[in-house]
Every structure is written in C-alpha cells, then in structure tokens.
N, CA, C and O of each residue as an XYZ file, in Angstrom:
632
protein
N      49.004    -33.959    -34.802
C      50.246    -34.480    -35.316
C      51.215    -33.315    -35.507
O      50.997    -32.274    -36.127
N      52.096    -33.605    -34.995
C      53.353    -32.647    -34.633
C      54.319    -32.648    -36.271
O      54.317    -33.583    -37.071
N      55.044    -31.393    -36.420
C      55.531    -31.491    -38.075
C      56.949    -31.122    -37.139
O      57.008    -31.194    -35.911
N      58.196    -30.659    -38.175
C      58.796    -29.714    -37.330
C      58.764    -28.305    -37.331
O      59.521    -27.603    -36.661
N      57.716    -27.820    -38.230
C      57.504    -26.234    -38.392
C      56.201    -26.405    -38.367
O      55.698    -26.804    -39.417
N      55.211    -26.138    -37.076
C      53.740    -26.048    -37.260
C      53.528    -24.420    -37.196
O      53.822    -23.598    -36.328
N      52.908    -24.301    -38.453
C      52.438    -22.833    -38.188
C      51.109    -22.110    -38.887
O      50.716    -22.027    -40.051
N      50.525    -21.548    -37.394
C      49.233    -20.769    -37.616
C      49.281    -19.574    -38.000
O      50.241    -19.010    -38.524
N      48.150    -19.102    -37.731
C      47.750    -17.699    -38.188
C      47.391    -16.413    -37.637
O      47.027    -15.376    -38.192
N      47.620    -16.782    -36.112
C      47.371    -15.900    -35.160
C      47.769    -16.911    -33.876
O      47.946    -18.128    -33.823
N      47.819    -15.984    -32.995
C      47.537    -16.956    -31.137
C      45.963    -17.266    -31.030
O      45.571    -18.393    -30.725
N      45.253    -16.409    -31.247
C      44.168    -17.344    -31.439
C      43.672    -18.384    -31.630
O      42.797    -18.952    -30.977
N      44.306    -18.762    -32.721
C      44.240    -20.069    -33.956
C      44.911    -21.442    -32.720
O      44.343    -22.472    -32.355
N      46.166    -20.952    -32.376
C      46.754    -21.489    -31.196
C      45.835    -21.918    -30.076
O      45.461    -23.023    -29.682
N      45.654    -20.987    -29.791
C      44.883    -21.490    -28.205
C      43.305    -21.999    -28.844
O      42.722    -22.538    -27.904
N      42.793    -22.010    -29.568
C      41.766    -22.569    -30.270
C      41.569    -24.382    -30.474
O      40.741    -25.261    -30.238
N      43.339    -24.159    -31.247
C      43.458    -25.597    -31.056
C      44.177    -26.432    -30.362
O      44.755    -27.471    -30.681
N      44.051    -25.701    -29.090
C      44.718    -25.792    -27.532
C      46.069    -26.908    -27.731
O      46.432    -27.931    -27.150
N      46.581    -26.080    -28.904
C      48.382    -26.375    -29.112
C      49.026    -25.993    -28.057
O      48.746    -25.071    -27.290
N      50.050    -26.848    -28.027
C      50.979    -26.994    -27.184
C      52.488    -26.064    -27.493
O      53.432    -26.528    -28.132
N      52.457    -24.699    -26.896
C      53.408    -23.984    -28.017
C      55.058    -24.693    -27.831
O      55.266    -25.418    -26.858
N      55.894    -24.482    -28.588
C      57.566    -25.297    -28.378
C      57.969    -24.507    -29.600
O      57.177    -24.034    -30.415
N      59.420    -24.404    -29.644
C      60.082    -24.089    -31.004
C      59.852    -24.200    -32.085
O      60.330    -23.479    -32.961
N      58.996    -25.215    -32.288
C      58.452    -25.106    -33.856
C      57.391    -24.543    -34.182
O      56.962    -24.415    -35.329
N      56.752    -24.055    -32.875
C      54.898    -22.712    -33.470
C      55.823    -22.044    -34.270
O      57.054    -22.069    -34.242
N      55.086    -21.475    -34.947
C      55.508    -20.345    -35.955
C      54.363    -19.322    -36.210
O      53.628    -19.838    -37.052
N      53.960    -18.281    -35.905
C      52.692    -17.758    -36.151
C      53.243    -16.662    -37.240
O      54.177    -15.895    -37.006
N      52.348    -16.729    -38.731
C      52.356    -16.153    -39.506
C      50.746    -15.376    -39.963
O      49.790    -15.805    -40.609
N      51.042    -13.944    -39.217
C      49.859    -13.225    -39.304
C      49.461    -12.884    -40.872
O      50.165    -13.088    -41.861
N      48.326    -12.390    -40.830
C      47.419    -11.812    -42.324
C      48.236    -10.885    -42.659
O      49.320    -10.671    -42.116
N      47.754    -10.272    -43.588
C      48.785     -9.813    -43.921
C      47.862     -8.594    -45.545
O      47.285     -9.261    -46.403
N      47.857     -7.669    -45.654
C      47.064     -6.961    -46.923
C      47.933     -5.453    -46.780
O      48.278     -4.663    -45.902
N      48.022     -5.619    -48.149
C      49.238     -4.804    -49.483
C      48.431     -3.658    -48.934
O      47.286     -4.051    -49.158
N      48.322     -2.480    -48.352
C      48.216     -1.170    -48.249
C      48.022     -0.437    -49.342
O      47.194      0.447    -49.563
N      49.204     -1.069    -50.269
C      49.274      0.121    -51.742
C      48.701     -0.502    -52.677
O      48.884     -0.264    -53.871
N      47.864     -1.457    -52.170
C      46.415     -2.243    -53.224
C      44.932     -1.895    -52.798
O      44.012     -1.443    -53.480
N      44.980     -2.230    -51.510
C      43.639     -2.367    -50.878
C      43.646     -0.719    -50.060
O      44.066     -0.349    -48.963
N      43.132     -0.183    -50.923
C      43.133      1.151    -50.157
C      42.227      2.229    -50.597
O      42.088      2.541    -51.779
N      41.396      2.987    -49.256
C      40.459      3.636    -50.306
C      40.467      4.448    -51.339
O      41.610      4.749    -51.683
N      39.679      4.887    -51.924
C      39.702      5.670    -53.580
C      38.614      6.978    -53.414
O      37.596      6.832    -52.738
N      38.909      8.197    -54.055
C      38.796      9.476    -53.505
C      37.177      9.336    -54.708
O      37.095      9.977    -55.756
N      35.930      8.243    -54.131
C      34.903      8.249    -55.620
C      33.807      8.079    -54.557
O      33.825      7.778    -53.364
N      32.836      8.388    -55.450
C      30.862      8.381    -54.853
C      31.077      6.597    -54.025
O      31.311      5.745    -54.882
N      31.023      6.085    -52.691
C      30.395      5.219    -52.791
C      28.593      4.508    -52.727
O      27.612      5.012    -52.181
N      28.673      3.499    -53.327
C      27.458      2.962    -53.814
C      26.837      2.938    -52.389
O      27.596      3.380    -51.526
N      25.804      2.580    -52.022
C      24.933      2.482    -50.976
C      24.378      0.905    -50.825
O      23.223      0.718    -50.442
N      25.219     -0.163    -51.130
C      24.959     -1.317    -51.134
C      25.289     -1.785    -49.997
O      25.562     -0.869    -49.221
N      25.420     -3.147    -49.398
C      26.274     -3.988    -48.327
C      27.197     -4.923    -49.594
O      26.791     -5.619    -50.525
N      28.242     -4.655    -49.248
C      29.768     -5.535    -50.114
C      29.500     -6.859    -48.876
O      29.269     -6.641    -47.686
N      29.616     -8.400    -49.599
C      30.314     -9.132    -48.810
C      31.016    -10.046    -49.461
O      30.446    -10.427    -50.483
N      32.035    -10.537    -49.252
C      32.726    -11.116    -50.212
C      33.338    -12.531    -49.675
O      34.166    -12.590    -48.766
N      32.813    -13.660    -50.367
C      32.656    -15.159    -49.620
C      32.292    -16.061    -50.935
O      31.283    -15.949    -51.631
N      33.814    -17.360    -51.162
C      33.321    -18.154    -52.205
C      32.654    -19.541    -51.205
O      32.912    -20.054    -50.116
N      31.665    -19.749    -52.323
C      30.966    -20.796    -51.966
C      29.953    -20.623    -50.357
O      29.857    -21.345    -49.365
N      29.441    -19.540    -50.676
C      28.640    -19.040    -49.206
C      27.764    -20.174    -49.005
O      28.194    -21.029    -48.230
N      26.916    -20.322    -49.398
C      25.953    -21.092    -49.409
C      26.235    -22.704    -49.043
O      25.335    -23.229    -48.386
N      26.654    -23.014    -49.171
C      27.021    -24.373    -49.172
C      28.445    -24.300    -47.558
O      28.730    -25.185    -46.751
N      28.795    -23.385    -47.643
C      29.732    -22.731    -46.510
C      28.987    -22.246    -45.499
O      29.763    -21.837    -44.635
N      27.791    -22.079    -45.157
C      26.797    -21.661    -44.057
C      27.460    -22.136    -42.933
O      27.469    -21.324    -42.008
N      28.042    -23.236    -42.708
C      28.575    -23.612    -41.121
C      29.845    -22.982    -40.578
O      30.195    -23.126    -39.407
N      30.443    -22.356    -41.377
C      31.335    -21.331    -40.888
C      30.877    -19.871    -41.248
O      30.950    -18.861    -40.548
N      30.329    -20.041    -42.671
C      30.494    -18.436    -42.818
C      28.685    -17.695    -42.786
O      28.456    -16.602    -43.304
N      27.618    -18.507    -42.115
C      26.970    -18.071    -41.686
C      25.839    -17.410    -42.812
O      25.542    -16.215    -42.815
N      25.389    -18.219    -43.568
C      24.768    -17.435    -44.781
C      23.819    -17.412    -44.445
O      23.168    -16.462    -44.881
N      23.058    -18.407    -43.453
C      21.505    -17.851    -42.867
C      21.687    -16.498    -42.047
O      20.763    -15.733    -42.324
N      22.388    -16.072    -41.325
C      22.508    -15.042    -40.962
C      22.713    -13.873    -42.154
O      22.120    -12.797    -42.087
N      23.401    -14.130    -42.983
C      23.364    -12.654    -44.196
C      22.069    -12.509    -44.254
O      21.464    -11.517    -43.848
N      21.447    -13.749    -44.896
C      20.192    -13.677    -45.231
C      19.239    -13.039    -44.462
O      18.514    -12.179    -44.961
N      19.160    -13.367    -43.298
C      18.506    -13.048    -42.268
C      18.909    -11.330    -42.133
O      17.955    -10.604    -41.855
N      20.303    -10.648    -42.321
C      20.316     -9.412    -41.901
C      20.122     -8.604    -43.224
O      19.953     -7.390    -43.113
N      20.131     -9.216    -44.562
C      19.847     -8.115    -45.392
C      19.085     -8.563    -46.370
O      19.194     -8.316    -47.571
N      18.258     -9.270    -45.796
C      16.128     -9.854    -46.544
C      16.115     -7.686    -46.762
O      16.280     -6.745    -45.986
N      15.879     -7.803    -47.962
C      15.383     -6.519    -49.032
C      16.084     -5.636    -48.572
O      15.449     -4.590    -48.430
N      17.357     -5.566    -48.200
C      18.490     -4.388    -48.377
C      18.895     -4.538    -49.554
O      18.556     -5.527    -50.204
N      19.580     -3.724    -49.981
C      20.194     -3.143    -51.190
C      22.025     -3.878    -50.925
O      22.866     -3.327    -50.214
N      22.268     -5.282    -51.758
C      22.962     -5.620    -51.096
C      24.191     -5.911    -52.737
O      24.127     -5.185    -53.729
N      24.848     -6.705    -52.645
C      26.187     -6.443    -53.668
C      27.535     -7.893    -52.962
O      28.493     -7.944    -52.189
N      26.749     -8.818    -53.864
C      27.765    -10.397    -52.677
C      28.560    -10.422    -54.109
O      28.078    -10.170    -55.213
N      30.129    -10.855    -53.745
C      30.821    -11.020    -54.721
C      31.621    -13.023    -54.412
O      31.450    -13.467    -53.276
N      31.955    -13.433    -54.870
C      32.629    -14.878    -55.042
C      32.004    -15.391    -55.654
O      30.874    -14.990    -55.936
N      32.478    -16.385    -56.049
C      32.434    -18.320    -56.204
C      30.918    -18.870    -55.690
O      30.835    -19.819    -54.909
N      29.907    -18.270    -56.138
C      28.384    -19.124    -55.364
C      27.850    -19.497    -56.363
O      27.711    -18.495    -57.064
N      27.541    -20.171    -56.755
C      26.767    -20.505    -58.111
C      25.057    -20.018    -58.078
O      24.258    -20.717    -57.456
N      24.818    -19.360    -58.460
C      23.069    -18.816    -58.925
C      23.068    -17.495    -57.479
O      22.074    -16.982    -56.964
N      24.327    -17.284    -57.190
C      24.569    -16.037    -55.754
C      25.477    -15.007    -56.315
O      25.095    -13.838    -56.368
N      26.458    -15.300    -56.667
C      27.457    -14.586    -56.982
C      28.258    -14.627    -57.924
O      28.454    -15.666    -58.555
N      28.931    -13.364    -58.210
C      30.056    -14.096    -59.284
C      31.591    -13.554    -58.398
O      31.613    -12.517    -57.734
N      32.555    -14.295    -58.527
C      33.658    -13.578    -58.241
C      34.261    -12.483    -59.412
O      33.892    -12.315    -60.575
N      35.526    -11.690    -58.490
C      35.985    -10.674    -59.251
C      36.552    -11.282    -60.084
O      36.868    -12.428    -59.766
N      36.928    -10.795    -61.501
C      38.104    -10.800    -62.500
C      39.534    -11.079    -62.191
O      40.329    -11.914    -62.622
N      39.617    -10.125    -61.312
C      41.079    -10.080    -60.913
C      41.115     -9.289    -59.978
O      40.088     -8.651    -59.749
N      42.447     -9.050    -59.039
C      42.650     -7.785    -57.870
C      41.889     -6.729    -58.170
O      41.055     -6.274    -57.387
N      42.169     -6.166    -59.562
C      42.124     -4.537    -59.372
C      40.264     -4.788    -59.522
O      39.664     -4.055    -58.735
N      39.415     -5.605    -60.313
C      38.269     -5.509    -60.226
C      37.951     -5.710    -58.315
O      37.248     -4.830    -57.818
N      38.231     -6.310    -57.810
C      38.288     -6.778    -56.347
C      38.353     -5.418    -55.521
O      37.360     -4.946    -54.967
N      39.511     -4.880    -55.494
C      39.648     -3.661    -54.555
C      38.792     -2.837    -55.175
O      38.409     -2.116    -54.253
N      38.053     -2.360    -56.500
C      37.346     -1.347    -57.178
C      35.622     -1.947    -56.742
O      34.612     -1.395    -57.178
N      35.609     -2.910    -56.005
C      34.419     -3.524    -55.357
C      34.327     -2.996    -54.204
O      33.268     -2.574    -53.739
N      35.912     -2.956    -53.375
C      35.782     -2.375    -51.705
C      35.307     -1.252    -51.729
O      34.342     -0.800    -51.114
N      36.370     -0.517    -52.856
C      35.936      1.135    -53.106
C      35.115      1.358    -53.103
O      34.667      2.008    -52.159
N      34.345      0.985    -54.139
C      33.153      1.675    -54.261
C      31.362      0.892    -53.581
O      30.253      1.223    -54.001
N      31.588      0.075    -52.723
C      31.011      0.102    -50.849
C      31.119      1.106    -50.040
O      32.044      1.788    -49.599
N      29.763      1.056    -49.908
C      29.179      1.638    -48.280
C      30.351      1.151    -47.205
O      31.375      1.559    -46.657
N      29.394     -0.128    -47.297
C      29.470     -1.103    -45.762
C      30.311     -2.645    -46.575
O      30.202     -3.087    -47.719
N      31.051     -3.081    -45.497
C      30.983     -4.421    -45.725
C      30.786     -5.276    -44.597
O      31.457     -5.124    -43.576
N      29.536     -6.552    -44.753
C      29.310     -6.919    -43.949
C      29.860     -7.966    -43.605
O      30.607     -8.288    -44.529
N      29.928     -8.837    -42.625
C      31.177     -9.717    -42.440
C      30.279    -10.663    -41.166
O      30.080    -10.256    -40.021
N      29.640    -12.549    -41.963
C      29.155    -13.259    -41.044
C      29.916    -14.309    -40.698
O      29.247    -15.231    -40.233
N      31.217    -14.530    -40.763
C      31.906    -15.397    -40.676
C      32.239    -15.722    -39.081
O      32.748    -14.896    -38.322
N      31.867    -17.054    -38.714
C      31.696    -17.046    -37.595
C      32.878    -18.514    -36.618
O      32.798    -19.013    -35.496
N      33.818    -18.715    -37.764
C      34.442    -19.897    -37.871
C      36.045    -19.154    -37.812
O      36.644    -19.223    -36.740
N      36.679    -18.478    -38.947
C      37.934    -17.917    -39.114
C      38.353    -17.478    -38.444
O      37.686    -16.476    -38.185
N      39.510    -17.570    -37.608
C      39.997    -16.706    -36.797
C      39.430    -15.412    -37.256
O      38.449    -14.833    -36.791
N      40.384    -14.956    -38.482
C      39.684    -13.188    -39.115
C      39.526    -13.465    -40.591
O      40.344    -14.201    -41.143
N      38.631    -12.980    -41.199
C      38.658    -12.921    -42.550
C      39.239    -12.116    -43.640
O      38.812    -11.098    -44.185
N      40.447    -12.894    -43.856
C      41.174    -11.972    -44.944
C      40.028    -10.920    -45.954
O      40.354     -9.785    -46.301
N      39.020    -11.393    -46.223
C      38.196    -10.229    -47.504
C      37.574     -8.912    -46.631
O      37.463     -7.797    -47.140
N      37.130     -9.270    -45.023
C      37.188     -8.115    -43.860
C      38.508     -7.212    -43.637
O      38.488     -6.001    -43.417
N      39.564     -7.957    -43.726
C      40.327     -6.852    -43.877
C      40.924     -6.258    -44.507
O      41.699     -5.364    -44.168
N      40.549     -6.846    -46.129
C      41.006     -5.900    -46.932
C      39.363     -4.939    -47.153
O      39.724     -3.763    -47.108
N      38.560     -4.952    -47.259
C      37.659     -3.941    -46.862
C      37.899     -3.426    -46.195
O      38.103     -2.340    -46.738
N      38.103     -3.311    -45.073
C      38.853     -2.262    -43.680
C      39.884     -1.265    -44.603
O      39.893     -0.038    -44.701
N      40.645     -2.173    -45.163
C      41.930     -1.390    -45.780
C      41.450     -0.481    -46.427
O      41.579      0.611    -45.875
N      40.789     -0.465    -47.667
C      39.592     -0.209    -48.771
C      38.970      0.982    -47.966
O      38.672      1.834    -48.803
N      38.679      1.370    -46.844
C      37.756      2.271    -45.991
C      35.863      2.036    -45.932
O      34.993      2.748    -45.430
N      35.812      1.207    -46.407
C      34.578      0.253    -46.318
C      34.132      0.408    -44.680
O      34.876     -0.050    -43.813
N      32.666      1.191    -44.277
C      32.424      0.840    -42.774
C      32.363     -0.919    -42.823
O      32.109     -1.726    -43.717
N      32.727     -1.034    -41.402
C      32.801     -2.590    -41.011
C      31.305     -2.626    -40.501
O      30.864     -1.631    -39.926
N      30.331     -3.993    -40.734
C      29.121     -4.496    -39.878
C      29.512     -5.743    -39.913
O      29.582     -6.317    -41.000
N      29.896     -6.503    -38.523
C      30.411     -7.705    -38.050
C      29.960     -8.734    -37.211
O      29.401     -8.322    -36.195
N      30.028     -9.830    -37.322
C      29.816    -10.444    -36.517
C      30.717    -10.390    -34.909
O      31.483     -9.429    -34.964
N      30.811    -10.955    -33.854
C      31.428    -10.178    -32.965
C      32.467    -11.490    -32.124
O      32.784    -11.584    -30.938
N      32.807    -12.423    -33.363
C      33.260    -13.815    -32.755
C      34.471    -13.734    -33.367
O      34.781    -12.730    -34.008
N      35.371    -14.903    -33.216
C      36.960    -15.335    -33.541
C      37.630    -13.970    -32.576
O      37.456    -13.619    -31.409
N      38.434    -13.453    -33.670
C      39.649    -12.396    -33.466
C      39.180    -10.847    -33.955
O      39.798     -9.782    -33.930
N      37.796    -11.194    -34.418
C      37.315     -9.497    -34.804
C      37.169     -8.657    -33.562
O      37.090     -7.429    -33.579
N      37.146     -9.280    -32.672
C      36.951     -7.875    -31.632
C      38.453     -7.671    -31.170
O      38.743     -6.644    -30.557
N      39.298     -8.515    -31.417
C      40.923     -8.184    -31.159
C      41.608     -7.329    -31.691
O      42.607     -6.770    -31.240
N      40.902     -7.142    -33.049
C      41.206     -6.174    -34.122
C      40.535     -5.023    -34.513
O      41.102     -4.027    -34.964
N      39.169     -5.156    -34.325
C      38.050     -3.967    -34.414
C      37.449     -3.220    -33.563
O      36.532     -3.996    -33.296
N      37.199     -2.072    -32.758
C      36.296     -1.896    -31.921
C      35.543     -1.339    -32.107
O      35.475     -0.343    -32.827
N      34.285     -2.162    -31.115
C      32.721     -1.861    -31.373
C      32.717     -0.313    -31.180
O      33.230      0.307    -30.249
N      31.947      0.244    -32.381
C      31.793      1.658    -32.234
C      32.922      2.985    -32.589
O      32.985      4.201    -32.769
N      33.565      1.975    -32.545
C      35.253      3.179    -33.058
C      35.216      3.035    -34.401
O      34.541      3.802    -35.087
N      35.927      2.050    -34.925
C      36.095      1.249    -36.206
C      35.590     -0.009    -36.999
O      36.085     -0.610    -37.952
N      34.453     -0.201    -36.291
C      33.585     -0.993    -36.689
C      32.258     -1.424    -35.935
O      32.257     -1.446    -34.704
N      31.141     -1.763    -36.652
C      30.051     -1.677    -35.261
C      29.693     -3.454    -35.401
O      29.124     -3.929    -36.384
N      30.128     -4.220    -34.282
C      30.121     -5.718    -33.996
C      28.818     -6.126    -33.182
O      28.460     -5.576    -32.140
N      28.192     -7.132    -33.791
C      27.102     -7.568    -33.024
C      27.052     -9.107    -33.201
O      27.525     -9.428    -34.291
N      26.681    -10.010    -32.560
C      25.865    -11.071    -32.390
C      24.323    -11.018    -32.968
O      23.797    -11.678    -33.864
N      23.962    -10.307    -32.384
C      22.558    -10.174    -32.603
C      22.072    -10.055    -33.909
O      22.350     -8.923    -34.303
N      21.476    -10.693    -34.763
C      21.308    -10.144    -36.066
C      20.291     -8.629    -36.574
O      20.486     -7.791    -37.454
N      19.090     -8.810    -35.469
C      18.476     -7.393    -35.285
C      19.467     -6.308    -35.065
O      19.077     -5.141    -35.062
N      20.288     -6.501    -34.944
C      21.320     -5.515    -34.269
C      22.018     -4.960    -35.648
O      21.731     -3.921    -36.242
N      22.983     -5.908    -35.986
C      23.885     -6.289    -37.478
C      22.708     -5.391    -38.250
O      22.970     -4.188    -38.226
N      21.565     -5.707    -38.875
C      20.407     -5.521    -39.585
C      20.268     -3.858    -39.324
O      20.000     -3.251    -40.361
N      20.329     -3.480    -38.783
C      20.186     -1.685    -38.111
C      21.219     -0.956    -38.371
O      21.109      0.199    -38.784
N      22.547     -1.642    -38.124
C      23.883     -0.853    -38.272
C      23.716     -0.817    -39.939
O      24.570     -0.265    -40.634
C-alpha cells in the first residue's frame, strides 16, 4: 500500500521489498551521534557485548540459537529487554560505557537490514564478530573492520 511519502532505511530495505521506486521513496539512513558512541581511552573487559531486546522470543530474526550456539561457555555480557537473559541499560551514557568497555561485539541478527546497536558498537571501537547477511557486508569488511561469517564454527573462533 502506497502512502505519499514511503520511506525506508536503506536501498536494501527497497529492493528487499521489491518496491517500486517513484517520487515518494524517501530513504532515511541510520544514523549514530559520533560525539556519544565513541571509544573511551580504558582497560577493555574480555567479554562478547551483544545488545538485543527481547532476544529470545526474537530468535526468528535475531538468531538467538545461533548466540547460543557461538558462545556455549564464553565469557559473554548480553544487555536488553530479555526477561531471566538480560537487563537493559539505564540510560545512553550507561549504554555507550557498555560498548566501551567490550572486547568484541557480537552481532546475530539475521533479519535487519543493519543493526542500529552494531553500529553504535563499531562507533564505540568494539571489534565486530558478525553474521554475514542483510547490509553488513555493505558496510563492514571481512577482515579489515570486522570478521563476518555464516558459519557459526567460524563466528565461535573469531
């Protein structure tokens, strides 16, 4: 159903939902504050950061058998909205003082074009471990700036 201002979130998102582009697409990209999400000159922890409300119950996009599956007895650190999983942050500044002080953040989202909490970790200086679907490889590359896999043995190693 046609509006007169339809607007996504990438071309991706577009050709995904094999829209028909005309004067009214509007693509309004992501978008993260630099002078918020940014790294901090401190020890980081040696955990995996991932940050996802309602993971569990969200498994069909955001892939929680796969976390599970890549960090069974890692040293790991999940933040959101999960009830008996997680708690979410307080507020921003508790939020970005989560990116900071991460290793890694791992990222199973396999549905979103990109995940806004992936790229404010990116921002944060958080290494990226990714899944290798949507728009993350449009934005990340394997081995430069982030190490992307499918494979969960793979994900699990990085």
């Amino acid at each position: 159903m046609k509006a007169d201002i339809n607007v996504f979130i990438s071309e991706y998102q577009i050709d995904k939902w094999r829209w028909e582009k005309d004067e009214s697409t509007v693509v309004i990209h992501h978008g993260i504050d630099s002078e918020v999400f940014k790294p901090a000159n401190i020890v980081r922890r040696p955990h995996i950061l991932t940050v996802a409300n309602d993971y569990i119950n969200r498994d069909w996009c955001l892939d929680f058998q796969l976390y599970r599956q890549v960090t069974d007895k890692l040293s790991v650190f999940p933040v959101g909205d999960t009830k008996g999983f997680s708690r979410p942050a307080k507020d921003i500044e508790e939020l970005v003082s989560f990116y900071q002080n991460s290793q890694v953040y791992l990222n199973t989202a396999n549905l979103s074009p990109i995940s806004t909490a992936l790229l404010e970790a990116a921002s944060c200086g958080c290494a990226i471990v990714s899944v290798n679907k949507c728009m993350v490889p449009e934005i990340f590359t394997h081995g430069k700036d982030a190490l992307l896999s499918n494979n969960p043995q793979e994900l699990r190693k990085y």
